[in-house]
N, C-alpha and C positions, 0 to 999 in steps of 0.2 A: 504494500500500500504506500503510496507517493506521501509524504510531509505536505500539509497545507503554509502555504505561503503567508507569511506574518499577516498581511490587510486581508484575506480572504479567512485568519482564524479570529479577526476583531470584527469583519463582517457578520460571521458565522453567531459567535459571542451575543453580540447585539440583538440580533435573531433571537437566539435562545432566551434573553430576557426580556424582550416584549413579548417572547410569544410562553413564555412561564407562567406562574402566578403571580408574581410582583406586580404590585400598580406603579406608576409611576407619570411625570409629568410630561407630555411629547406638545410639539406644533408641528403641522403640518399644512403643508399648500397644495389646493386642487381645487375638482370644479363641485360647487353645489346644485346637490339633485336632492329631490325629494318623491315618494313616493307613497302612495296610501292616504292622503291626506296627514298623516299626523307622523311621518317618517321622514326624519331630515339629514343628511350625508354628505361627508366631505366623501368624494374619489378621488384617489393620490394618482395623477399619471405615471407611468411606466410600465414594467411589463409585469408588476403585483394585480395593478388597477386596484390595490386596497380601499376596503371601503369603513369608515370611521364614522361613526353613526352618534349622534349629536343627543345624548339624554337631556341635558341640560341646557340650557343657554345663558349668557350672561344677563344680567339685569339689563332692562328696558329693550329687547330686542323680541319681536316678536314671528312668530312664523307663518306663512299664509300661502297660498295657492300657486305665488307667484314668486315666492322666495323668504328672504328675511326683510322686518322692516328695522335699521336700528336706532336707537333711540333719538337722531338727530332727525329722525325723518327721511334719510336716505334709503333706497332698495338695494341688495344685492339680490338679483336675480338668479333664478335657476340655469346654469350653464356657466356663472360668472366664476371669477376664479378668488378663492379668497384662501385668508391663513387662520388657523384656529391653534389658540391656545389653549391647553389646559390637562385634567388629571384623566390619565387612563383607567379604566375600570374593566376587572375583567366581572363583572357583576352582570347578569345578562340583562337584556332590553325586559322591559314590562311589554312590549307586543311584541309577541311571538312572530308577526307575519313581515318584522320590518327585516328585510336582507343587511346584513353587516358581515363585518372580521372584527372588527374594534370597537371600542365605546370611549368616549369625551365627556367626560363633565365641562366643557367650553367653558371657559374664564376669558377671555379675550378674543375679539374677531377683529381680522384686518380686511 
């Protein structure tokens, strides 16, 4: 069996601890889709397409048919690209039917 190359055994590492039980704090940049009515999701481009699924949202942002409104009165739309900060959860979603890999407690939207 070949040795793994230093950046593909901290690649590897990183992996194994978001994908563990540890929660921990991540942001991430991609396009919001929402789906179900009441299901709301960052997609991370590349060849994961992971999908980070929004429990929470920060104070005074609201969610709606056509995206997010946030508290200044702005939209981001569905398709738009945005960054979301905050605490990873490996706690599963209360609906069952919303598609995810990951959960956010969003603390921050850019």
């Amino acid at each position: 069996m070949k040795r793994l190359r230093p950046a593909a055994s901290v690649a590897l590492a990183a992996t194994l601890l978001f994908s563990g039980c540890a929660s921990g704090i991540a942001t991430v940049t991609g396009t919001l889709e929402v789906g179900n009515g009441h299901c709301i999701w960052v997609r991370v481009p590349g060849a994961s397409g992971d999908l980070y699924s929004l429990r929470h949202l920060p104070s005074g942002y609201e969610m709606d048919e056509q995206g997010l409104m946030a508290p200044d009165g702005s939209r981001i739309r569905i398709g738009d690209s945005l960054t979301v900060s905050g605490d990873l959860s490996w706690e599963p979603l209360e609906q069952r039917d919303c598609e995810t890999v990951h959960v956010i407690d969003a603390t921050a939207i850019e």
